[in-house]
N, C-alpha and C positions, 0 to 999 in steps of 0.2 A: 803591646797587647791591647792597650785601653783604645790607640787610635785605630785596626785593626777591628776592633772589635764596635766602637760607632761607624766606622763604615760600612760593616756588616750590618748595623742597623737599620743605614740610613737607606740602604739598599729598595728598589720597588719593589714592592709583590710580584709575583706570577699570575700573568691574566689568563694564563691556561693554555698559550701556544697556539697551536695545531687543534687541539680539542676545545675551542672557544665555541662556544652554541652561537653566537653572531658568523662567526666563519663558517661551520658546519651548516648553520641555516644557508649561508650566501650560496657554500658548492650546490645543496639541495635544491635548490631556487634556479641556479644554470642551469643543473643535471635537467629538471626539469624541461625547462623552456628549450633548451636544445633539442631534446626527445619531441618536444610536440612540433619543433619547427620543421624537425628531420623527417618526420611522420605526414604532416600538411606537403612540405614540398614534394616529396616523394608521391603522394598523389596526385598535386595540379602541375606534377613539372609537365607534361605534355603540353599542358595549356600555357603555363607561362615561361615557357622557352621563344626564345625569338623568334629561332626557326633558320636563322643563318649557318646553316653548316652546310652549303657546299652542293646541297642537292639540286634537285631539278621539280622544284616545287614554286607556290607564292609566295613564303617566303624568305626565297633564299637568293643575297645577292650575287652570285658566280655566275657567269656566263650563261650556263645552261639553266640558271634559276629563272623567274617571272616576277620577280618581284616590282620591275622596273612597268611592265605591263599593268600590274593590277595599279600603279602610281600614275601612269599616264592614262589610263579608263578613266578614273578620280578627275583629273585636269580637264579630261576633255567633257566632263559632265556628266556623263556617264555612270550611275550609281553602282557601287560596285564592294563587293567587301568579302573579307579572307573566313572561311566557314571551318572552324575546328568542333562541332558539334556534330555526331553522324546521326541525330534525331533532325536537325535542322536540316530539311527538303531545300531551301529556296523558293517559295512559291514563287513564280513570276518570272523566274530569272533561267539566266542562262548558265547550266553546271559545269566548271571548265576542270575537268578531272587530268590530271599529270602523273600515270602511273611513271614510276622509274621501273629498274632493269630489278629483276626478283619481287615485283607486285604480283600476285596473284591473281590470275583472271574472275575467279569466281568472287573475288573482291571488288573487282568494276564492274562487272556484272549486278551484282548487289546494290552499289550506288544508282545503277540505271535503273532498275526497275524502280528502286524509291523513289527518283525523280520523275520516272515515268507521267506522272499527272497532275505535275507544277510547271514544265516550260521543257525544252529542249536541252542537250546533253552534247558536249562538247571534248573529243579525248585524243588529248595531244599527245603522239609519242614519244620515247627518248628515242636520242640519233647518236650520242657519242658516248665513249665510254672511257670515265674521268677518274679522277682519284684524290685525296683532300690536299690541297698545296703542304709544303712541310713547312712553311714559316709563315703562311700569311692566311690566316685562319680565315674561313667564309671565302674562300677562292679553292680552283680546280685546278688542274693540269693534266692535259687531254693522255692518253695514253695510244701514241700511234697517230698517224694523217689520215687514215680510213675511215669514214664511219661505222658505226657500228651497229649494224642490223636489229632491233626488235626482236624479228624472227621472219624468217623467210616466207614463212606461212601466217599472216595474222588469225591469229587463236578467232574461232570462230565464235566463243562466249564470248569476247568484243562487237561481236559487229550481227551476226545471225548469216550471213553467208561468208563462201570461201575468194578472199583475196588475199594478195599478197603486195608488198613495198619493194620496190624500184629503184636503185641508185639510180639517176641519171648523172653522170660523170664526164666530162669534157665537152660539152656543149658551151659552154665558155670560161674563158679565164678570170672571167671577174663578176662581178650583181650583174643579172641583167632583169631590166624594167620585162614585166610580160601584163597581157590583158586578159582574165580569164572571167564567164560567166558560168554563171549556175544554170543548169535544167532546163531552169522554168523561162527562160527568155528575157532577165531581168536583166539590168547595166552592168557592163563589163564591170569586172574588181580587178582597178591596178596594185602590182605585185613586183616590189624587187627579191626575184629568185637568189641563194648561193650559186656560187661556182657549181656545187656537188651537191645537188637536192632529192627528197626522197619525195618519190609519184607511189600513188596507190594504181593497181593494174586488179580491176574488178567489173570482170563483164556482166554479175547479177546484178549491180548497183542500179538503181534506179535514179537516184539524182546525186546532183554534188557540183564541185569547183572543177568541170572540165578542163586542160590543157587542150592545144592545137594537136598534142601527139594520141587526144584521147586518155592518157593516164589522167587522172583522179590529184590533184593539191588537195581536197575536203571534200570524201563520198561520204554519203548518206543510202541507208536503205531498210528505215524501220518506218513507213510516213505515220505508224500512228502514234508513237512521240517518236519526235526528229532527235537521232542523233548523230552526232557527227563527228568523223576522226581523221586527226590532221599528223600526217606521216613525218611532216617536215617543220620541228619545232624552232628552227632556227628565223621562222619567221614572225615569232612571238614572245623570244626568251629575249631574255639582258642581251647575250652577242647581238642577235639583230634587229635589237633596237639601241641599235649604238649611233645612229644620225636622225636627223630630221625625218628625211623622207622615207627612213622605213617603219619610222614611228608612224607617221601618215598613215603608211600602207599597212600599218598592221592592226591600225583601230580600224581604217575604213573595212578591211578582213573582218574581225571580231563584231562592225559594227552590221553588216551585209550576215555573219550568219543569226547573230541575235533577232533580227530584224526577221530572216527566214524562217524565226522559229517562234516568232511573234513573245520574244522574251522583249524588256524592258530594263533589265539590269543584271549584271554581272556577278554568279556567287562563285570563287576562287576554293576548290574542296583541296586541305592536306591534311584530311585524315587517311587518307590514302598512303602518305608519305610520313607518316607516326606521330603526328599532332595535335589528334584528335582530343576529344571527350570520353576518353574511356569509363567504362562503369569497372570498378574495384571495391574491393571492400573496404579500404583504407578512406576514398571519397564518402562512402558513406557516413564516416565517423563525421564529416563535416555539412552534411547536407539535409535538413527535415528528409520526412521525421525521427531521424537518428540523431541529428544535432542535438534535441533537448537530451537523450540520453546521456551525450558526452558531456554537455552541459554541468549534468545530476552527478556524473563519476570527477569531474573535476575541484567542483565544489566539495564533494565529500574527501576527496583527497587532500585537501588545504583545511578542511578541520578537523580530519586527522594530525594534520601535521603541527595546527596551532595548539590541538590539544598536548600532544606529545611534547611539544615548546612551553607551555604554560599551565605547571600543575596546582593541583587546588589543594593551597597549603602546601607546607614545607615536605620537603624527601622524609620518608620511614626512617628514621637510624635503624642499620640492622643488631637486632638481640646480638647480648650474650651469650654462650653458648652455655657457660655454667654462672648461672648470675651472681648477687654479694648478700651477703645479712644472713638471719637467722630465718628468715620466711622461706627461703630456696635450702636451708639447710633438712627443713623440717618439712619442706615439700619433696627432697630429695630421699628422706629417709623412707617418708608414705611411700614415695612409689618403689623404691626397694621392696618393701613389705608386701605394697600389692600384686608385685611380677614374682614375688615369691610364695605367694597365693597364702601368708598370714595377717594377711590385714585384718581379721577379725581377732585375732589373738591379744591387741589390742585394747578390748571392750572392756578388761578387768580393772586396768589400768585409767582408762576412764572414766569407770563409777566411781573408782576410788577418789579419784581428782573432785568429783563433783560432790561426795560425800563430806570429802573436807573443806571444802568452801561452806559448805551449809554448817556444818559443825561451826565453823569460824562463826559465821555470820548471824547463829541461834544462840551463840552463847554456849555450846555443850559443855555442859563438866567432864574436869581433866579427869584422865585415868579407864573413857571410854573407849573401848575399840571396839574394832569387828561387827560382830552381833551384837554385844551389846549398844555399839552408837547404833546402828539401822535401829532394832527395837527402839531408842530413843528420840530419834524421828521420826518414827512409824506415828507417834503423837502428835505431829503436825499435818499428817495427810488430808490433804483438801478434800468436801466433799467430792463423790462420784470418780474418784482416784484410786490408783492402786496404791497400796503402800509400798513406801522404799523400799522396805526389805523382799518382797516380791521382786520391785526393779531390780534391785540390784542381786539376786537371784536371778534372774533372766538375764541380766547384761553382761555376766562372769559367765553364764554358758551358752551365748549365743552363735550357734553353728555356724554362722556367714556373714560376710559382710552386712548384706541385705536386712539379715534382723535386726544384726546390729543399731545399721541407722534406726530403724523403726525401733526400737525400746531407746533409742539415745534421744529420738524428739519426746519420747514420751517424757523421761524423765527430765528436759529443760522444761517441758510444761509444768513439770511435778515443782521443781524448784522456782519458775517463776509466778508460779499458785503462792508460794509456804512465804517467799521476799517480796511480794507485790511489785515484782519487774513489769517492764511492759516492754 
């Protein structure tokens, strides 16, 4: 028993487990910081996503992406840079928009007119119709050898007249080199075509990248901002700019219509393609002048919380519910008395008490009581005082509590007049 019982002593304390205010702070402090990470991401993720999935955008590396193009503009000097901002016009520049298949027109349309009176507009279409690889993330896999149509009719919120896209199919079995000029009489633009390329076929068009067959590589037909729409994206995407010489041919492309549109540098839009700059309400928690807001609600939060962690002075012990001694004995009986509505009953009980203390404390001779000790006090009444035996007349029939107290101060005053109390 003896050993048993020093090891039971020797035993540690309990640091409180689970309910440790150090650990409880730490979850609070994660719980925290999680919530505001998950809160910030969830607003800038459009912006700080890479942008690598698969599409047909800048930047996305898969065949049908541009990313490789906005990389070689960069190289060849060409200033050039990827616009997730749909407040950001581009002044100067040439806007190279990449609707995919389910873009809404009246969303390209929208970009056009913004750009309307910074530089020329450039809108490349999709040709194939892909789907995300199953194992090799940021890569496609074509669905079908066909291309796939746009739309037979292009939407006329594209362009302001009606044309339509062109397979041309079996012209030859492999690239072939072609010479095509624009309108206005300017140097041919060497171009390695696909095996299977799409021609615009637009007789309102007024200018653009003629063919020998008269179909349209890049029409145009708004001259008072130029813009321009290119049917046949495989000669700007990753696929083909898969060599030297189509990379050639596809700056000298890009660099002949920027030139045409008297742009000077290249702005890349995938806000089109869900990457943008979106306004939410969530951005706003991070952005003037709502920043200093969250600022003021987080700080208040953290002294909340340090209040809560560090109290001034020690914890309340909670009461007993029936306390110890004679003071709760005699506080318990009062209030008996007073929910029983005799607490003035009382009053007789208490002149008596006070009668005899003074009797003690004058000296009275034994064998007085009642009326005769009041009359024998009555001889000591201070000037401008009642006499005791009035008090105590009054305090033996006082109807309520209320008088009570008022003739019980009277007579401490009466007694500390006759004992020179203070």
């Amino acid at each position: 028993m003896t050993a048993v019982s020093r090891a039971g002593a020797s035993a540690p304390a309990s640091s409180g487990g689970a309910f440790d205010p150090r650990i409880i702070l730490a979850v609070i402090v994660a719980g925290a910081l999680s919530i505001a990470a998950y809160t910030f991401l969830s607003a800038y993720s459009p912006q700080l996503s890479s942008g690598n999935n698969g599409g047909a955008h800048a930047l996305s590396n898969s065949a049908t992406g541009f990313s490789a193009l906005v990389a070689l503009a960069k190289e060849s000097g060409m200033a050039s840079s990827v616009h997730r901002d749909e407040d950001d016009s581009g002044e100067g520049a040439l806007l190279v928009l990449t609707p995919e298949l389910g873009t809404e027109a009246d969303a390209v349309k929208k970009q056009i007119e913004a750009h309307q009176a910074n530089g020329p507009t450039l809108i490349i279409l999709p040709k194939w119709l892909v789907q995300k690889h199953p194992v090799r993330p940021g890569w496609v896999q074509r669905l079908g050898d066909t291309p796939f149509m746009f739309s037979n009719e292009i939407p006329e919120e594209y362009w302001g007249v009606k044309m339509s896209a062109k397979r041309v199919a079996g012209a030859a079995k492999t690239a072939q080199p072609v010479a095509s000029s624009f309108d206005d009489g300017s140097a041919p633009v060497h171009l390695i075509l696909p095996p299977d390329y799409i021609a615009i076929d637009c007789a309102a068009c007024e200018d653009g990248l003629r063919l020998a067959d008269g179909k349209y590589l890049v029409a145009t037909s708004w001259p008072d901002y130029p813009v321009f729409i290119l049917a046949e994206p495989d000669l700007l995407n990753n696929y083909g700019l898969r060599d030297k010489a189509r990379g050639k041919a596809a700056m000298e492309l890009l660099s002949r219509i920027a030139s045409y549109g008297d742009a000077d540098r290249l702005a890349f839009d995938v806000t089109l393609n869900g990457f943008g700059k979106k306004k939410s309400i969530l951005r706003f928690l991070f952005e003037p002048p709502f920043l200093a807001v969250t600022l003021c609600l987080v700080l208040a939060a953290i002294l909340a919380g340090w209040q809560a962690f560090n109290r001034f002075g020690p914890p309340a012990r909670r009461a007993r519910e029936i306390a110890l001694g004679k003071n709760a004995l005699i506080a318990n009986g009062a209030e008996l008395m007073k929910q029983a509505g005799k607490d003035h009953h009382g009053a007789g009980v208490y002149a008596r008490h006070v009668r005899d203390q003074l009797a003690s404390a004058l000296k009275a001779p034994s064998g007085l009581e009642d009326e005769a000790l009041n009359r024998w006090l009555d001889r000591f009444t201070p000037t401008n005082m009642k006499s005791f035996s009035q008090l105590m007349h009054e305090m033996t029939g006082a109807p309520d509590a209320g008088e009570m107290v008022k003739i019980g101060r009277e007579m401490s005053r009466w007694r500390k007049g006759v004992l020179r109390e203070h």
